[in-house]
C-alpha positions in Angstrom: 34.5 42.0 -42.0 35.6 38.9 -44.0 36.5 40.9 -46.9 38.9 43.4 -44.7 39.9 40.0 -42.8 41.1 38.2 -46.3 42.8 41.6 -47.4 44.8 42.6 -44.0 45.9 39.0 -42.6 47.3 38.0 -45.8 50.6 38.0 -46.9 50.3 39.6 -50.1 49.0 42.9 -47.9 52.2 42.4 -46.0 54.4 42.7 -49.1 51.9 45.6 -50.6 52.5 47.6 -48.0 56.6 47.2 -46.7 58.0 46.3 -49.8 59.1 48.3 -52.8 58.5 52.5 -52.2 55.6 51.9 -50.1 57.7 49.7 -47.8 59.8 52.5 -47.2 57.2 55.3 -46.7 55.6 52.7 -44.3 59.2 52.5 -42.3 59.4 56.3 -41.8 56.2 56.6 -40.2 57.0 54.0 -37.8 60.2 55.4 -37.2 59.1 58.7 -36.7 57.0 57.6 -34.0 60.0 56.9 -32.1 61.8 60.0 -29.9 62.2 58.5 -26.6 64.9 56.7 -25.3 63.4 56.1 -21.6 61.8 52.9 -20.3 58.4 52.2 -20.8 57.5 49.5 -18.3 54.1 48.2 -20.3 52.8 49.5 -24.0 50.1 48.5 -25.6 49.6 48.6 -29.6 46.2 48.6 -30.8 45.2 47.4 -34.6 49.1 46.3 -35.6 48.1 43.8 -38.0 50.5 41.1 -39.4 53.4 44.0 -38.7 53.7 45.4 -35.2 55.6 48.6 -34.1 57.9 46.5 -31.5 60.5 46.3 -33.8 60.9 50.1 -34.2 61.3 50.9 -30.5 64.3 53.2 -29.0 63.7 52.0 -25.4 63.6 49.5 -23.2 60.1 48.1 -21.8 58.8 45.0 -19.3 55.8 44.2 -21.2 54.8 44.6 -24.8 50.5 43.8 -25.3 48.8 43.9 -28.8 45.4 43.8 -29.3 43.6 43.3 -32.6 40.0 41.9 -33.7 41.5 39.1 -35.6 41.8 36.4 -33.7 44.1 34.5 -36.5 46.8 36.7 -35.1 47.2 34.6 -32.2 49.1 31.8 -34.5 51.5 35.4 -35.8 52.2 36.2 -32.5 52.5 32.7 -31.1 56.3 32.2 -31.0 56.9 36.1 -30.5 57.8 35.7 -26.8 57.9 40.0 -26.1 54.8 40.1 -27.2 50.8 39.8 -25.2 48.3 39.3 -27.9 44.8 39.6 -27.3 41.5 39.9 -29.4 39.0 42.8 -28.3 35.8 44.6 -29.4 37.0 47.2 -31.3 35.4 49.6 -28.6 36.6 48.7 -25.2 40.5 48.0 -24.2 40.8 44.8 -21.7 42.5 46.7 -19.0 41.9 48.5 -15.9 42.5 52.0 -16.3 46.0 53.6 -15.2 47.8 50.7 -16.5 50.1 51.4 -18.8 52.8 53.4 -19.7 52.5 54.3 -23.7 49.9 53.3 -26.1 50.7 52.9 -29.9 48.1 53.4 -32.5 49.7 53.1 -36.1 47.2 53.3 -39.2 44.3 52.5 -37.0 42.2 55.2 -36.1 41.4 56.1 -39.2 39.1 53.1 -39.7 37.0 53.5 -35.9 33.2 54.5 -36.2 33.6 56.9 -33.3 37.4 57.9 -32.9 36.2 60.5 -30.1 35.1 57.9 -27.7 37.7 55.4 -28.7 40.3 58.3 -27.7 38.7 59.0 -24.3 38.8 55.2 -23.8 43.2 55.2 -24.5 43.3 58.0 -22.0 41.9 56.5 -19.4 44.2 53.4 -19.7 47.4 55.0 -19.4 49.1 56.1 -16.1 49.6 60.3 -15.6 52.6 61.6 -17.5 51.7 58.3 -20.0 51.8 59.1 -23.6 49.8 58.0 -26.6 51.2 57.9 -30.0 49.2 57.9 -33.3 50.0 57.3 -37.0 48.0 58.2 -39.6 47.0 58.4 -42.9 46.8 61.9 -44.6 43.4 60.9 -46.5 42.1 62.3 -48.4 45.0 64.7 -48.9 45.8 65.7 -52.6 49.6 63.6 -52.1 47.7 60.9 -50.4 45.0 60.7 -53.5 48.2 60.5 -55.7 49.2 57.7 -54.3 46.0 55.9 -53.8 45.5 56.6 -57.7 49.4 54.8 -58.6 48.2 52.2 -56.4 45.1 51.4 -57.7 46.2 51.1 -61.6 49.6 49.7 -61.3 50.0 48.1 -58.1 46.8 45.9 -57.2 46.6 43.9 -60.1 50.4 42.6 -58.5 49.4 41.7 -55.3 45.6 41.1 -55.4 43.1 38.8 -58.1 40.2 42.0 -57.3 39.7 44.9 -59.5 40.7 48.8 -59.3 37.1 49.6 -58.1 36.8 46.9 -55.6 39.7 48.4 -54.0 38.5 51.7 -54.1 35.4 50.2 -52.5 37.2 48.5 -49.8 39.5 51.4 -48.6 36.2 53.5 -48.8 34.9 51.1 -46.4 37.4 51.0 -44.5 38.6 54.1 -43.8 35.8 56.1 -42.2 37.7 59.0 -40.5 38.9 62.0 -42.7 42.5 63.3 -41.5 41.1 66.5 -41.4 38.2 65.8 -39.0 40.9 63.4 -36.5 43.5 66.0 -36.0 41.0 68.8 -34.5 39.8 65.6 -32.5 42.8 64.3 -31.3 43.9 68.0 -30.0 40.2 68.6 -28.1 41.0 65.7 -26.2 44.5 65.9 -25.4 46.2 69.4 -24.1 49.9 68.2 -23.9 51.3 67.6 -27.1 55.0 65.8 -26.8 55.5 66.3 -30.6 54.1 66.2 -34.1 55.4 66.0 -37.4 54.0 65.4 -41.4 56.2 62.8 -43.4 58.1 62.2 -45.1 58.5 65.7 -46.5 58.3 67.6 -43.2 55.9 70.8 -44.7 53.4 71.6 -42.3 50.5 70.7 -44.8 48.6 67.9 -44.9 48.1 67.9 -48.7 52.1 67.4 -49.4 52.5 64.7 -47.1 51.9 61.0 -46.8 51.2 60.8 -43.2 50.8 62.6 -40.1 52.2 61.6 -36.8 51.3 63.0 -33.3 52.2 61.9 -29.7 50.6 63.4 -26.6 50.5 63.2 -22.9 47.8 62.2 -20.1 
């Protein structure tokens, strides 16, 4: 945990990842989460990290909740007066069930130990006709590999003091869910599909895109 703590809270990870090319892969897949232009009373985002989703909304909302494990975000999201933060589990959201209206989940299930259960656990905390939206990573598709492998030998040694292998170590770690298992996952568990697209380049394989985006209904 310290080690993934040290590499996502700092500000170098920030820069890695929405600066430069990556920065504006990174910005289409959060903007291609939005379609909606109707108010969403209360959304939660789960995992955001050091760079929440709020920012890339289309509608209107009351209440805007994050939860993360860190509990150093609290000083990010201190002055941020739209947005709840709270720190939980991993495994259980602090909420009664039915409560809100969307979920957000960018680059985050990817990295939960059981992403079935974690699923069943969003659905029962949003309200009927509530939607859930996910971002992911298209690992280990061949584009994705391409890009960890650019990464790796020209970027780290930027932005990070730790070698090409400890990186590949610590994304290994970290990311425990295959793209190809959490898509056949995501659709046993949700029926209603509102939409779902691959990015940037729009082909309807996983292995020439960077990132996969799906957003279904309770």
């Amino acid at each position: 945990m310290t080690n993934l703590k040290n590499f996502y809270l700092t500000k170098k990870y920030s820069s890695h990842m929405y600066e430069g090319l990556i920065g504006k892969f990174m910005n289409i897949s959060h903007q291609k989460m939005e379609n909606c232009s109707k108010k969403k009373s209360k959304i939660l985002e789960i995992g955001s990290g050091t760079m929440p989703h709020i920012k890339y909304l289309k509608h209107d909302f009351d209440k805007y909740y994050i939860i993360d494990l860190f509990h150093e975000l609290k000083n990010v999201f201190k002055k941020e007066k739209k947005i709840l933060f709270k720190v939980y589990n991993g495994k259980n959201i602090p909420f009664p069930n039915n409560y809100f209206d969307r979920i957000i989940i960018s680059h985050c299930l990817e990295h939960i130990i059981e992403p079935e259960k974690f699923l069943i656990e969003m659905k029962k905390k949003i309200k009927r006709n509530g939607n859930i939206t996910i971002a992911l990573p298209n690992d280990p598709g061949f584009l994705w590999r391409v890009g960890k492998f650019i990464s790796a030998n020209f970027l780290i040694n930027k932005y990070y003091k730790f070698s090409k292998e400890f990186y590949y170590y610590l994304t290994a770690k970290d990311h425990v869910n295959s793209i190809f298992g959490l898509i056949p996952i995501i659709k046993k568990n949700f029926k209603k599909i509102n939409f779902e697209t691959y990015e940037p380049f729009k082909i309807k394989l996983i292995d020439l895109n960077l990132f996969y985006i799906i957003d279904v209904k309770k």
